[in-house]
DRENPA-3360 file (N, C-alpha, C; in nm, 2 decimals, always signed):
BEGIN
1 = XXXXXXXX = +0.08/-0.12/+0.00/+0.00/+0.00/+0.00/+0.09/+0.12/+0.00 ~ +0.08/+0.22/-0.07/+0.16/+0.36/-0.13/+0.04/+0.46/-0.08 ~ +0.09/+0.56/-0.05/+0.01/+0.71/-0.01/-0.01/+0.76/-0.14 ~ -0.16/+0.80/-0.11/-0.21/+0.83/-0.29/-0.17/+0.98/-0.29 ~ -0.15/+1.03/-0.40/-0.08/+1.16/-0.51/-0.11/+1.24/-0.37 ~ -0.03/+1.33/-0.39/-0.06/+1.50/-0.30/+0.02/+1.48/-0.19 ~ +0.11/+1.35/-0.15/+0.17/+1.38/+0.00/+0.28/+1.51/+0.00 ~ +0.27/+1.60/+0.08/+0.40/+1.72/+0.04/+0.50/+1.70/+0.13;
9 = XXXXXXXX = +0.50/+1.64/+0.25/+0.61/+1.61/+0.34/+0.59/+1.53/+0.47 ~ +0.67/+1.47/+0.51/+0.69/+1.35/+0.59/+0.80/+1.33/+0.61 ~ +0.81/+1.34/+0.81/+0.91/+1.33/+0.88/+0.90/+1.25/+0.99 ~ +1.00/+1.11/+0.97/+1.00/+1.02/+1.11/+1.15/+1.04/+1.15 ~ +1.13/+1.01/+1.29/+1.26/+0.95/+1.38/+1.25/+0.85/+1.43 ~ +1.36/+0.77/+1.45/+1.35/+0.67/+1.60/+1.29/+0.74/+1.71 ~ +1.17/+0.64/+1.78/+1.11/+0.68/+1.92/+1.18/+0.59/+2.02 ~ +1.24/+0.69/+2.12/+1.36/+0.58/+2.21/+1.25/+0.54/+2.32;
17 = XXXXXXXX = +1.15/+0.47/+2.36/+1.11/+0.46/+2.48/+1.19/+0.40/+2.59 ~ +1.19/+0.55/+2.70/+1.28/+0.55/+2.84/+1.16/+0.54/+2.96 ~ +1.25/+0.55/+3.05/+1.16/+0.60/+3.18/+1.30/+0.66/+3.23 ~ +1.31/+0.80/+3.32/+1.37/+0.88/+3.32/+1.33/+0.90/+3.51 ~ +1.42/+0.90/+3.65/+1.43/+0.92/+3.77/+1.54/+1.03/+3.79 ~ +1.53/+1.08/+3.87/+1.60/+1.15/+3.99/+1.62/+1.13/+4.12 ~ +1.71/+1.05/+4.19/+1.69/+1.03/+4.33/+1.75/+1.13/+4.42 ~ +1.73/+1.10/+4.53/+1.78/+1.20/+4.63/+1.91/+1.31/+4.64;
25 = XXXXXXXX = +1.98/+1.21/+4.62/+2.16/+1.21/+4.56/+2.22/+1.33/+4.45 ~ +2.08/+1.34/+4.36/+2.09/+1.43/+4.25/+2.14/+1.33/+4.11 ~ +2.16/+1.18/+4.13/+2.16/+1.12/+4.04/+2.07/+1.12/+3.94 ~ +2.09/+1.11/+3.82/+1.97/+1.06/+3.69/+1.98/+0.95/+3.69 ~ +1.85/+0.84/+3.68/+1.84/+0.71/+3.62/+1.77/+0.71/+3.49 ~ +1.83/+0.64/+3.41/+1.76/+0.67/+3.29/+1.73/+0.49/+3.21 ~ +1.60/+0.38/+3.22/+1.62/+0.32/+3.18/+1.52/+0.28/+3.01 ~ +1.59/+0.17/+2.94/+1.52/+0.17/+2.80/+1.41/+0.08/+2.83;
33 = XXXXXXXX = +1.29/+0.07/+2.79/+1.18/+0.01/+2.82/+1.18/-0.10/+2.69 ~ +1.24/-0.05/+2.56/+1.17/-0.14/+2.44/+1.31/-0.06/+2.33 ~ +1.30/-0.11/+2.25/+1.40/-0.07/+2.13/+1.35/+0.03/+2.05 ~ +1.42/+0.09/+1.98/+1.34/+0.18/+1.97/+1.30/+0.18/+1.81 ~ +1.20/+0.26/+1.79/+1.08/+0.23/+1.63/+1.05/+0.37/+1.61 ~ +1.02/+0.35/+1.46/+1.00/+0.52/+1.40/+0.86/+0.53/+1.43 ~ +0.90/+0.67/+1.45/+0.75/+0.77/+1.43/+0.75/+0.91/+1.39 ~ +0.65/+0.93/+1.33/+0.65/+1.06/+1.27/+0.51/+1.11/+1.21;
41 = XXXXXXXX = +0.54/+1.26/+1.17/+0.43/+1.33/+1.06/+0.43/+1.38/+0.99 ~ +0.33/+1.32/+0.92/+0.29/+1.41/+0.76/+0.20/+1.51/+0.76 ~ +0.22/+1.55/+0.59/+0.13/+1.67/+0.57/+0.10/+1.63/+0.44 ~ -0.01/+1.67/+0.33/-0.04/+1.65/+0.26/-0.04/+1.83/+0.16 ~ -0.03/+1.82/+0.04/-0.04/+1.96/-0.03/-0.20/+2.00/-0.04 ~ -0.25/+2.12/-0.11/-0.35/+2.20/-0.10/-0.45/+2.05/-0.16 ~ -0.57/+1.99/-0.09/-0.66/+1.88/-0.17/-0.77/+1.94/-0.24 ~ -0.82/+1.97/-0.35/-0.93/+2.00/-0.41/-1.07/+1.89/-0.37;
49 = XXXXXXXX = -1.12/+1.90/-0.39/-1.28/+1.81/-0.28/-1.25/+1.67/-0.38 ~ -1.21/+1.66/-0.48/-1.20/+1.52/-0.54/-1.09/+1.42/-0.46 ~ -0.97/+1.52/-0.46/-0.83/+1.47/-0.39/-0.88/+1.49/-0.26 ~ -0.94/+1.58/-0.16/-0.96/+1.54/-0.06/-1.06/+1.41/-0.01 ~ -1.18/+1.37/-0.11/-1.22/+1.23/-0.05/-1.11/+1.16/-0.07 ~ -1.06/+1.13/-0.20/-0.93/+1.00/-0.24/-0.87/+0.98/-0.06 ~ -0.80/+1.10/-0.02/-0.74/+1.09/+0.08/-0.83/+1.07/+0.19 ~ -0.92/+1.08/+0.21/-1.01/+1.11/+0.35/-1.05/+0.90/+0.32;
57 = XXXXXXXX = -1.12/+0.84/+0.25/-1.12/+0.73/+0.20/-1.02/+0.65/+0.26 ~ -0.85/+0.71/+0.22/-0.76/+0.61/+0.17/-0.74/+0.62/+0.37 ~ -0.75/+0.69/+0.46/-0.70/+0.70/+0.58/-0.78/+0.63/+0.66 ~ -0.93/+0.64/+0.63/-0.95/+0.56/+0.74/-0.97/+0.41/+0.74 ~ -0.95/+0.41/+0.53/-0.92/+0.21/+0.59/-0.78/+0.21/+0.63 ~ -0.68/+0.30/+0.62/-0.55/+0.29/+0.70/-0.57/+0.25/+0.81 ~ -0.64/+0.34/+0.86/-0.62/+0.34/+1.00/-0.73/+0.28/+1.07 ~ -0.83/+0.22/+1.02/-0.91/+0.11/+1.10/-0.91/-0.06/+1.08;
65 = XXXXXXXX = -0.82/-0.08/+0.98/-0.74/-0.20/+0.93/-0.59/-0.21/+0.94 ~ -0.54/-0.09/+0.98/-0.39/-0.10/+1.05/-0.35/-0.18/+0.87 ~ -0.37/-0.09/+0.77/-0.28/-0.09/+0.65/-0.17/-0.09/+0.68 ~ -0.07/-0.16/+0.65/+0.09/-0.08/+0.60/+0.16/-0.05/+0.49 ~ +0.18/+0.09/+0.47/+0.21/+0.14/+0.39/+0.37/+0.19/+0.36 ~ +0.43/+0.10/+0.28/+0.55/+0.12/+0.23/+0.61/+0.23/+0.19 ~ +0.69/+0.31/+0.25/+0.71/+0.41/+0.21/+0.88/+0.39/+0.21 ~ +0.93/+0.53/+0.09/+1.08/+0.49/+0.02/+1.12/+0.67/+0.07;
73 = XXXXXXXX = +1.23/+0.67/+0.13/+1.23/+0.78/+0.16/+1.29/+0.87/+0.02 ~ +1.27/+0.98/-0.04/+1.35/+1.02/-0.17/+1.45/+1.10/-0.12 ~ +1.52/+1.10/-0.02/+1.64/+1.20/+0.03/+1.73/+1.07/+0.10 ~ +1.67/+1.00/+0.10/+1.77/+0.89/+0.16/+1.79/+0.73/+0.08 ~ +1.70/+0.72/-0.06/+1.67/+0.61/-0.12/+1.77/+0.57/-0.19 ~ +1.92/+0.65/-0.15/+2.04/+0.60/-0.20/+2.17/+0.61/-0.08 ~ +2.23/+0.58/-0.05/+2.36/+0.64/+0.06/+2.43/+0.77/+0.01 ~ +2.46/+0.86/+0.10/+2.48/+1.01/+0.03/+2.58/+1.01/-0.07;
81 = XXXXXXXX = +2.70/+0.91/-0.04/+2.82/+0.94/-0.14/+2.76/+0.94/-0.31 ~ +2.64/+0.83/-0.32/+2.60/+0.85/-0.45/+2.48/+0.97/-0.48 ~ +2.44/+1.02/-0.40/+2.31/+1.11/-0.38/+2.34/+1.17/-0.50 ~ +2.42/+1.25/-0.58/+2.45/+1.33/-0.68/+2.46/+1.29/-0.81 ~ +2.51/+1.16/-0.79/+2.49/+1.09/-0.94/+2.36/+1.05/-0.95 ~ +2.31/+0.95/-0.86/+2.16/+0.85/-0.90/+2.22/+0.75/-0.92 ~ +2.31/+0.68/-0.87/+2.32/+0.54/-0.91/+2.43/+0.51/-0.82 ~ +2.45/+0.42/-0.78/+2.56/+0.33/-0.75/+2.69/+0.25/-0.79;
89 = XXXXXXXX = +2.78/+0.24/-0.73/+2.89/+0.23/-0.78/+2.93/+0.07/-0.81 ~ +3.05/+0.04/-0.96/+3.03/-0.07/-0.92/+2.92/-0.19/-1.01 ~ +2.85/-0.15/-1.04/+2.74/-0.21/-1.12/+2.65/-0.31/-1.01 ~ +2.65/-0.23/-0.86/+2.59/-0.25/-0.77/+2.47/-0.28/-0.75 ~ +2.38/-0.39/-0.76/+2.25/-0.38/-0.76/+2.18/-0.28/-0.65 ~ +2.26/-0.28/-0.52/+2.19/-0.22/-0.41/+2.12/-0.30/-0.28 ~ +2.15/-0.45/-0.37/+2.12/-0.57/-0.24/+2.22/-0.68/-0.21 ~ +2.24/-0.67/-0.07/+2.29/-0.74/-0.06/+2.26/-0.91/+0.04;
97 = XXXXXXXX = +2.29/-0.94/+0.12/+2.24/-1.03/+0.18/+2.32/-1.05/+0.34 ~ +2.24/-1.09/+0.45/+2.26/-1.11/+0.62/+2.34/-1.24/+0.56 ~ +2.50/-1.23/+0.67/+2.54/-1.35/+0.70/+2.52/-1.39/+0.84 ~ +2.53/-1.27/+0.95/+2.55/-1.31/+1.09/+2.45/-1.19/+1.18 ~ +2.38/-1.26/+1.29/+2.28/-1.15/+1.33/+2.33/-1.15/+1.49 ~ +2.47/-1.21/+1.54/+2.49/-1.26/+1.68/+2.50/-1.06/+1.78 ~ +2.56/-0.99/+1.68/+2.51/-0.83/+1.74/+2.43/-0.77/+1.68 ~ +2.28/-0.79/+1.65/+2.18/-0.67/+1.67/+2.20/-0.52/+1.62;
105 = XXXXXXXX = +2.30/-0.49/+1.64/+2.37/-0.37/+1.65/+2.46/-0.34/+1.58 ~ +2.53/-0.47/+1.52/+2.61/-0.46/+1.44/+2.64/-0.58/+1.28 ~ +2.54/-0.60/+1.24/+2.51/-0.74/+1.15/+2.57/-0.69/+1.03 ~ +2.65/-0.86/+1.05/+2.72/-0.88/+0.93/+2.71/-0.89/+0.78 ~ +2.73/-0.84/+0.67/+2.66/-0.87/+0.56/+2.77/-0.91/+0.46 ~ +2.69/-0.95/+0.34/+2.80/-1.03/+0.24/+2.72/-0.94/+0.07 ~ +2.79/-0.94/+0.01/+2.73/-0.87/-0.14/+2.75/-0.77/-0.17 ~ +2.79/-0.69/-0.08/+2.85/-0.52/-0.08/+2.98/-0.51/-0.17;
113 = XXXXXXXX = +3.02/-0.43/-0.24/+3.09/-0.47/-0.34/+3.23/-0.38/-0.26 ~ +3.35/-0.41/-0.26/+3.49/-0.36/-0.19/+3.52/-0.21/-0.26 ~ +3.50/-0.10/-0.15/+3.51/+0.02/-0.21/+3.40/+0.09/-0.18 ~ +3.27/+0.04/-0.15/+3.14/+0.12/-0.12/+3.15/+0.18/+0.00 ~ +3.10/+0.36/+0.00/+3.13/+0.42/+0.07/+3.00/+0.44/+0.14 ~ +3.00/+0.36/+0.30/+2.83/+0.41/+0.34/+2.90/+0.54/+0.47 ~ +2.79/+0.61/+0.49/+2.85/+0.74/+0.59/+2.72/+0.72/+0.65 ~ +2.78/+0.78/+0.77/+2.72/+0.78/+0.91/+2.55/+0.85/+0.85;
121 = XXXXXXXX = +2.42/+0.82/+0.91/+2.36/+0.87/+0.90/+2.25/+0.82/+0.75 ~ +2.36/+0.71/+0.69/+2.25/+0.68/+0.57/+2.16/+0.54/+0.63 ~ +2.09/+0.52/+0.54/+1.95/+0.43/+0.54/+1.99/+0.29/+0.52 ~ +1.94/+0.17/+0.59/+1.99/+0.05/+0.54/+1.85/-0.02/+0.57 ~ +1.81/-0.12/+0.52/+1.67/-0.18/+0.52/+1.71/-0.33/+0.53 ~ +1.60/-0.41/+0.60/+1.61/-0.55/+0.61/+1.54/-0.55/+0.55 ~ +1.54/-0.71/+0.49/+1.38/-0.75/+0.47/+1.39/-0.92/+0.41 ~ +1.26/-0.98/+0.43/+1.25/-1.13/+0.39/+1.07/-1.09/+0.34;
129 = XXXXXXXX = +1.05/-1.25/+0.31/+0.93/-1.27/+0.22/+0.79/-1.20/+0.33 ~ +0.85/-1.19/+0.44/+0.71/-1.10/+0.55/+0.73/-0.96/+0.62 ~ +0.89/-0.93/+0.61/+0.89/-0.83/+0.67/+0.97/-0.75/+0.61 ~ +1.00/-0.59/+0.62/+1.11/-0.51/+0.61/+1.13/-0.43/+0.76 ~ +1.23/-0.37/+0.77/+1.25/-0.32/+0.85/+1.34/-0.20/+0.82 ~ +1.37/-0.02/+0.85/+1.43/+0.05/+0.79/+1.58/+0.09/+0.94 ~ +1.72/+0.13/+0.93/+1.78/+0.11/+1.01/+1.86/+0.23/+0.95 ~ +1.90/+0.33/+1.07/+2.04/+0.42/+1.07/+2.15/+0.35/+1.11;
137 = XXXXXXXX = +2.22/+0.42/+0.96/+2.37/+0.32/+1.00/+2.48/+0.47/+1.07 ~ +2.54/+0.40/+1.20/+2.57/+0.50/+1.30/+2.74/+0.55/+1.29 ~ +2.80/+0.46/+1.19/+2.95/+0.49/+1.17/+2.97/+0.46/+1.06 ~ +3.04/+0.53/+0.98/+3.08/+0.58/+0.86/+3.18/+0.46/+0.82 ~ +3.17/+0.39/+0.71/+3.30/+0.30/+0.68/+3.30/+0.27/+0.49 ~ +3.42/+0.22/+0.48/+3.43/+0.22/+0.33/+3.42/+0.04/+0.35 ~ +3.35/-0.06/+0.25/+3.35/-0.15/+0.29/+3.46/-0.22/+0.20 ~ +3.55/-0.32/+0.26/+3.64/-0.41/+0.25/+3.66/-0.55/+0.25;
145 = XXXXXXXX = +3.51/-0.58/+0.29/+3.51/-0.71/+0.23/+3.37/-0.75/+0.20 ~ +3.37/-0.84/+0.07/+3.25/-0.85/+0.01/+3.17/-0.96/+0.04 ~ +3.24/-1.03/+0.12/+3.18/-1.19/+0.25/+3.19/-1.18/+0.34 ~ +3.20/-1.04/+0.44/+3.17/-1.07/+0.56/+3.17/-0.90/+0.62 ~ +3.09/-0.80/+0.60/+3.13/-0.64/+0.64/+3.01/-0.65/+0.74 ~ +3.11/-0.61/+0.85/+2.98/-0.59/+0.95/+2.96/-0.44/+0.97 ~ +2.80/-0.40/+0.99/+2.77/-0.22/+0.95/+2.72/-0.21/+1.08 ~ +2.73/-0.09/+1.19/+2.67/-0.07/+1.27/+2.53/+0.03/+1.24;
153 = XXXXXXXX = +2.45/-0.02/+1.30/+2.33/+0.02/+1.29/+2.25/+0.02/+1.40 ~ +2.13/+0.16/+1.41/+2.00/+0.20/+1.50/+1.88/+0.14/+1.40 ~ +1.76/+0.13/+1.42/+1.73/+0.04/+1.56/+1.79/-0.07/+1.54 ~ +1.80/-0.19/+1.63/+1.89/-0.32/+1.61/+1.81/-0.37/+1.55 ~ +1.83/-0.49/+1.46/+1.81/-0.56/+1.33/+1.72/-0.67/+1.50 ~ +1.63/-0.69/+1.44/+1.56/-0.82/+1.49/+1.60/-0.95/+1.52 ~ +1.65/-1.02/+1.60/+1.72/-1.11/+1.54/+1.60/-1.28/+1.55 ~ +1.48/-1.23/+1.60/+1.37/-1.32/+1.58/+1.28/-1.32/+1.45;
161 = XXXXXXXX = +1.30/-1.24/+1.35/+1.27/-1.18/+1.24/+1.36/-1.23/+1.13 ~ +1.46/-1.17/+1.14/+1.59/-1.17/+0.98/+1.66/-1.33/+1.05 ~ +1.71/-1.35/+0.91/+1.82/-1.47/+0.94/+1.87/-1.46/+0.83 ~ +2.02/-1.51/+0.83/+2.08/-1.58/+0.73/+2.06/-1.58/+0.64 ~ +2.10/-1.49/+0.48/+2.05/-1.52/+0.34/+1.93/-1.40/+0.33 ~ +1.87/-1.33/+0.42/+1.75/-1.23/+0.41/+1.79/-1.13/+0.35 ~ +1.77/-1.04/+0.25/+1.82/-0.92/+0.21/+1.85/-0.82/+0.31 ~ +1.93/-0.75/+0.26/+1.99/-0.65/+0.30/+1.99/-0.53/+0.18;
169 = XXXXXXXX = +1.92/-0.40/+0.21/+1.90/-0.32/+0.15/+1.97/-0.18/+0.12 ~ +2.02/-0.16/+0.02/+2.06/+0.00/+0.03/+2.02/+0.06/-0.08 ~ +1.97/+0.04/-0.14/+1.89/+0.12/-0.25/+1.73/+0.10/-0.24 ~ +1.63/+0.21/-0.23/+1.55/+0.20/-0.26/+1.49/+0.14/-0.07 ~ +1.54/+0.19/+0.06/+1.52/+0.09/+0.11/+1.37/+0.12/+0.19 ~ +1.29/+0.01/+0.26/+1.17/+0.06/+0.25/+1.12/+0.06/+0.44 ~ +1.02/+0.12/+0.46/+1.02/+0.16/+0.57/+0.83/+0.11/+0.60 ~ +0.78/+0.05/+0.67/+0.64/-0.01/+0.70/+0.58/+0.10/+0.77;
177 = XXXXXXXX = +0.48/+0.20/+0.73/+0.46/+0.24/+0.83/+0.26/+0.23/+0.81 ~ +0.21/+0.24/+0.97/+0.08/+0.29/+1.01/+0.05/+0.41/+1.04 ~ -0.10/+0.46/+1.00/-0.11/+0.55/+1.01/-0.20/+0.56/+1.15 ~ -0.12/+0.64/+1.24/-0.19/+0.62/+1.37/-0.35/+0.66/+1.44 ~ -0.44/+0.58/+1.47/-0.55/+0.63/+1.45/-0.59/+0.79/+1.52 ~ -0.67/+0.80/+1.44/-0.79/+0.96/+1.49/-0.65/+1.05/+1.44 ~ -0.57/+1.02/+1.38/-0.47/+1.16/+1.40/-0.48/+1.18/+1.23 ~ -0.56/+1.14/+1.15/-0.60/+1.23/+1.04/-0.70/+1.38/+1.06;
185 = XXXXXXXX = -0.65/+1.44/+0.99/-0.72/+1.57/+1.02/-0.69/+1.62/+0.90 ~ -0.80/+1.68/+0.82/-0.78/+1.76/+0.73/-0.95/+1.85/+0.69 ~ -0.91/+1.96/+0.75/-1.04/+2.03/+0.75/-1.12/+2.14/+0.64 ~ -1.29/+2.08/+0.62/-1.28/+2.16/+0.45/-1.33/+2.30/+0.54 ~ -1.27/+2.40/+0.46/-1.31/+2.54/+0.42/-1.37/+2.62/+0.34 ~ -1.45/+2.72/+0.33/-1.57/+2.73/+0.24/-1.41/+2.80/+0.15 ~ -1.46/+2.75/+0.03/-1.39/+2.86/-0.13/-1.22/+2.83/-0.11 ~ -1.19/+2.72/+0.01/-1.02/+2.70/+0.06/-1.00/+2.54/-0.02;
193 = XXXXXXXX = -0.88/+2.51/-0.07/-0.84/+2.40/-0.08/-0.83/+2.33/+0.10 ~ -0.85/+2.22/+0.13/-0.75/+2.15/+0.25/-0.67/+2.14/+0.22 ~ -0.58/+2.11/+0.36/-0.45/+2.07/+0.41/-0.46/+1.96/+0.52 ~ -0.42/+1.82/+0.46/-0.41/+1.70/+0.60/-0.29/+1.70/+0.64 ~ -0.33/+1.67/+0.78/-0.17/+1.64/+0.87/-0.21/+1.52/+0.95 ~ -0.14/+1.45/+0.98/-0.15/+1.24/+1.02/+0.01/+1.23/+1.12 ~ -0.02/+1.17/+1.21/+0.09/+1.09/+1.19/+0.11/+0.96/+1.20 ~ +0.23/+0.89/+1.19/+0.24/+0.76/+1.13/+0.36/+0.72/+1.26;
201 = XXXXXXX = +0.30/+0.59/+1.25/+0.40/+0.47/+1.35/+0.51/+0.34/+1.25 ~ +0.58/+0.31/+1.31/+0.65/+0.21/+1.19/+0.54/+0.09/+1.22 ~ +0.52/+0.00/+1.12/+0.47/-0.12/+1.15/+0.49/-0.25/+1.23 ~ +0.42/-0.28/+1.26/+0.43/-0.39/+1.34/+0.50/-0.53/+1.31 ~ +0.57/-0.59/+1.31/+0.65/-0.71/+1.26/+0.48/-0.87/+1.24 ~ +0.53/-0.89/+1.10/+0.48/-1.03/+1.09/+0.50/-1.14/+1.15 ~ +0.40/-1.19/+1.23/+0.47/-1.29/+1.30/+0.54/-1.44/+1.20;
% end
């Protein structure tokens, strides 16, 4: 499922869920509850009454059937070193494949071709025949081997989800997200185009 014509902008982050103390001492405790998963919000451009049912339609079976809707980010659907050209180096397809998932944090991959530059901050995507998942890669490296490059990455790769042989994404990579209920809003005005604003949760994993 794709967001129909007119989206104008859409912003997620990682949501870090903490719980956050102060004891007597003047100490901070700060502990992680859950790993952490995107969330964010959109906006949609000016909807004429035709494009606003389309959208008004397309949201609430979103959001009363928990759709997920694939989204490709277009500022990040390449790693920045190639951002300028449009393509990849290498005759790189852009997929590669999981060899080892033993750090979460840090999974190994095979298919990356020797010489690929990923930098801190670009996009990397899991995925198998049920799930994708979208991941910040958190240190910058030139890759050196094409059977075994381990990439560090936020959030950690699943390791009850991916296995062995599952793709590994850097082009094009894709991100599941829901649209979170009642938080569609786009209000008509008399002789005004609308404007919707939503926001969206990452998807929920296939069992």
């Amino acid at each position: 499922m794709n967001f129909p014509s007119g989206l104008a902008s859409i912003e997620f982050t990682p949501f870090i869920p903490t719980d956050q103390a102060r004891d007597e001492a003047g100490n901070v405790w700060q502990t992680h509850d859950a790993d952490p998963y995107w969330q964010g919000k959109g906006r949609t451009g000016k909807l004429n009454f035709d494009r606003w049912q389309d959208w008004d339609g397309f949201m609430l079976d979103a959001m009363v059937n928990r759709r997920a809707i694939e989204f490709v980010d277009p500022v990040y659907r390449l790693p920045g070193a190639y951002r300028s050209t449009g393509v990849l180096p290498f005759g790189f397809s852009g997929t590669g494949s999981l060899v080892n998932l033993d750090d979460p944090l840090a999974p190994v991959v095979a298919g990356l071709p020797v010489g690929l530059v990923l930098r801190r901050g670009d996009r990397i995507g899991f995925a198998n025949a049920d799930n994708k998942t979208l991941h910040v890669i958190t240190a910058g490296i030139t890759v050196s081997s094409n059977t075994a490059q381990a990439i560090e990455v936020l959030p950690p790769v699943l390791p009850n989800v991916f296995d062995t042989g599952d793709d590994v994404v850097l082009k094009d990579a894709v991100l599941r997200l829901n649209i979170e209920p009642n938080s569609w809003s786009a209000p008509r005005i008399a002789r005004q185009d609308s404007v919707g604003t939503f926001s969206v949760t990452e998807a929920g994993i296939v069992a």
